[in-house]
C-alpha positions in Angstrom: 214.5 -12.6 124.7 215.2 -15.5 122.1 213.7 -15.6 118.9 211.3 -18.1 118.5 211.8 -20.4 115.5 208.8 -21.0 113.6 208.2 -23.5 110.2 209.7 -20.9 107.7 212.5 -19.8 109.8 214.0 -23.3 109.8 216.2 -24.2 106.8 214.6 -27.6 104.4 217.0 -29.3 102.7 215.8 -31.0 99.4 217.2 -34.2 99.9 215.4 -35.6 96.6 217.6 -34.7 94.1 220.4 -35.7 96.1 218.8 -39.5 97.3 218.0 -39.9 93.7 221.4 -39.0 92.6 223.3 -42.0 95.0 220.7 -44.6 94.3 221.5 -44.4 90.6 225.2 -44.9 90.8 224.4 -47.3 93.1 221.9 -48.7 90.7 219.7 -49.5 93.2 215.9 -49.2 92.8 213.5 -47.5 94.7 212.3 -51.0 96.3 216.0 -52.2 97.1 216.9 -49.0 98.8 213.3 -49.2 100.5 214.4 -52.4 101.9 218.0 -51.6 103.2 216.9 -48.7 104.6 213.9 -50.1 106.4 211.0 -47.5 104.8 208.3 -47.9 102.3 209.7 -47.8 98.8 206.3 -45.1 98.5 208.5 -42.8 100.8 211.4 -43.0 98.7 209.4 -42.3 95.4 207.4 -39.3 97.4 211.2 -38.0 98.6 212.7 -38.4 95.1 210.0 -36.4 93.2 209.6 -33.9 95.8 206.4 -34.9 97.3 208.0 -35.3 100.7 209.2 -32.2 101.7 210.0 -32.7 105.4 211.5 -36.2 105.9 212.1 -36.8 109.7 216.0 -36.5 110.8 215.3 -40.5 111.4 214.4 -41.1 108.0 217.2 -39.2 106.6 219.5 -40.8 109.1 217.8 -44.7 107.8 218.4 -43.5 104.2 222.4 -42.2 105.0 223.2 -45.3 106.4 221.5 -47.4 103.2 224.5 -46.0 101.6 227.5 -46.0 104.2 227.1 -42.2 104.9 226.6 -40.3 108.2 223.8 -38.0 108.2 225.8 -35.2 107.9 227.9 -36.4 105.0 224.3 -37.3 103.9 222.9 -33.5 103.7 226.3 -32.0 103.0 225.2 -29.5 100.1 229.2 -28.6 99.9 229.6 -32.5 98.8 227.2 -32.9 96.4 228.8 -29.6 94.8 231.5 -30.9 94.5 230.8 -34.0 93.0 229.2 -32.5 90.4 232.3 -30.5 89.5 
């Protein structure tokens, strides 16, 4: 039998710190990454503070593509690691 997967067995990824992070050395604000990436510029401010917790892959994948990125390259912890090297 399979293990079933439940809420707390699936990794989150904090993708706050991260969003915030790119839309600075962008210097973008919240509102002009709201609008490129089609969301409310709410959502972005709930992500960046850590009030959103569970963004849908969709919404991640709107965000990545705000800034050229796949989602992958978006949620790449190794990346961001390095970057701040």
């Amino acid at each position: 039998m399979s293990k079933k997967l439940t809420e707390s067995s699936v990794p989150r990824i904090d993708v706050g710190p991260k969003l915030r992070k790119l839309r600075h050395e962008a210097k973008w604000s919240q509102q002009y990454l709201a609008i490129q990436a089609d969301v409310k510029q709410a959502t972005i401010c709930r992500i960046e503070i850590g009030k959103e917790l569970n963004p849908s892959i969709n919404l991640v994948n709107r965000l990545a593509l705000a800034f050229g990125m796949t989602l992958g390259e978006f949620v790449d912890e190794k990346q961001t690691d390095k970057e701040e090297i």
